[in-house]
GUDO-120970 format. One line per field, with one value per residue (C-alpha): residue number from 1; x, y, z. Coordinates in steps of 0.2 Angstrom, whole numbers, always signed. Layout:
BEGIN
i c(NUM / ...)
east c(X / ...)
north c(Y / ...)
up c(Z / ...)
! end
This chain:
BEGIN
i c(1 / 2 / 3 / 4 / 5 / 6 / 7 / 8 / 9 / 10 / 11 / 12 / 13 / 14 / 15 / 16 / 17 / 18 / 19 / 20 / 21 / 22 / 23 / 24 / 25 / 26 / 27 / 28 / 29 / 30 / 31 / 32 / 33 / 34 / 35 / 36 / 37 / 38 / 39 / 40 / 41 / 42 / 43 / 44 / 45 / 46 / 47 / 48 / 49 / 50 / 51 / 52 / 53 / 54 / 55 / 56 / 57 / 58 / 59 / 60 / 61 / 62 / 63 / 64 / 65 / 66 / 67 / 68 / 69 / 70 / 71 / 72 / 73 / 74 / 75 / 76 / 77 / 78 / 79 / 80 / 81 / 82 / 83 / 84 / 85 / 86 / 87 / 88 / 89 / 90 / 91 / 92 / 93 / 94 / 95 / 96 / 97 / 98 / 99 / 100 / 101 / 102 / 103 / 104 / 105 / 106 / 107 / 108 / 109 / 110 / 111)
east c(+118 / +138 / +151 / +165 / +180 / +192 / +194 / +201 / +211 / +211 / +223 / +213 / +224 / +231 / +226 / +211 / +198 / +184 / +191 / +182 / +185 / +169 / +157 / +147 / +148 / +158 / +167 / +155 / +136 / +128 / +138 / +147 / +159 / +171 / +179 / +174 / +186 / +173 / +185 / +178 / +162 / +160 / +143 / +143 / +126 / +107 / +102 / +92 / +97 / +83 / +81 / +98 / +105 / +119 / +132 / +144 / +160 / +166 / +186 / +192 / +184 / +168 / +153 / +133 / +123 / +106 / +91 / +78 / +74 / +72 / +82 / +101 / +116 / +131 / +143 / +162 / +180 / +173 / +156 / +145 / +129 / +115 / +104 / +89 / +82 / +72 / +80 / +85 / +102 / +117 / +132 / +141 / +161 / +155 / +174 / +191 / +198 / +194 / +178 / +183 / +173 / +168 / +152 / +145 / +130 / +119 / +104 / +91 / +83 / +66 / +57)
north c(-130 / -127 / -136 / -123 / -122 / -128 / -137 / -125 / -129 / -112 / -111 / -105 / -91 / -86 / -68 / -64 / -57 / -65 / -73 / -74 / -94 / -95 / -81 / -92 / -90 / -92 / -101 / -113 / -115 / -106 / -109 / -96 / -99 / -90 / -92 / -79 / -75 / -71 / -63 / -66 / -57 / -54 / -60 / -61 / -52 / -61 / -62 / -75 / -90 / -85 / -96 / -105 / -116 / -118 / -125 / -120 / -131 / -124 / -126 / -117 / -108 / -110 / -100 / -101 / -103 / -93 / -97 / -84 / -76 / -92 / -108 / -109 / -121 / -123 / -123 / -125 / -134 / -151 / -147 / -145 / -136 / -137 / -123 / -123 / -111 / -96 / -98 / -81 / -84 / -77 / -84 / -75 / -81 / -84 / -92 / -81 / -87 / -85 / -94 / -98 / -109 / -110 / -108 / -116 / -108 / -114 / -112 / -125 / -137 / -135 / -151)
up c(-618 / -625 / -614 / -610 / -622 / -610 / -594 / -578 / -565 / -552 / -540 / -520 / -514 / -497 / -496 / -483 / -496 / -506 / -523 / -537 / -547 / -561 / -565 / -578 / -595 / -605 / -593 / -588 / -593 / -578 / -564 / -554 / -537 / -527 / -512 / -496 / -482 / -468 / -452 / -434 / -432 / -449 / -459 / -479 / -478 / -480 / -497 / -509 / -518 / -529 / -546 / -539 / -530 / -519 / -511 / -497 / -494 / -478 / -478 / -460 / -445 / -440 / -440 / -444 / -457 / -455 / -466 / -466 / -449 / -439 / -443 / -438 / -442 / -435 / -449 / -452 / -457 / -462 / -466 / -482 / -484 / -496 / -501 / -511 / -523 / -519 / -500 / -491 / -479 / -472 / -466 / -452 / -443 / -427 / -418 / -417 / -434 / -451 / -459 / -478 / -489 / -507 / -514 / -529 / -536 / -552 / -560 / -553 / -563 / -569 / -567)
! end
């Protein structure tokens, strides 16, 4: 696999919307992230890691992370979260402030 051209250094903005930072190549070599601006109430909407992983670093608020029909994490500023391939989930803002946090998403390795 190419290493990307250049380093880069992206600046997380202050607006309350979802930012876009990496949407895999050819920035990076299969990675994508963004930032999400969850308001109070609001859920980002179940869907599957599928051939991915991912990772949630949560950076305000608090909320839950909800992993298929059944299984339920409390989630929030502070706290990381680890989600592996072919996993459906959700997140959703369950407090009265914002819930922002960073995803990192990659293709998983094939062992």
């Amino acid at each position: 696999m190419a290493t990307p051209a250049k380093v880069l250094v992206i600046d997380l903005n202050e607006k309350p919307e979802n930012q876009k930072l990496l949407s895999g190549s050819p920035e990076t070599c299969g990675m994508r992230s963004g930032r999400v601006y969850l308001s109070p109430g609001q859920a980002c909407g179940l869907h599957s890691t599928k051939d991915r992983e991912e990772l949630l670093v949560f950076l305000s608020g608090q909320g839950e992370l909800i992993i298929g029909q059944e299984d339920c994490y409390q989630v929030g500023q502070g706290k990381v979260s680890y989600i592996p391939p072919q996993t459906d989930h959700d997140v959703k803002n369950t407090g009265s402030e914002p819930l922002v946090y960073v995803y990192g998403v990659a293709p998983a390795a094939v062992e």
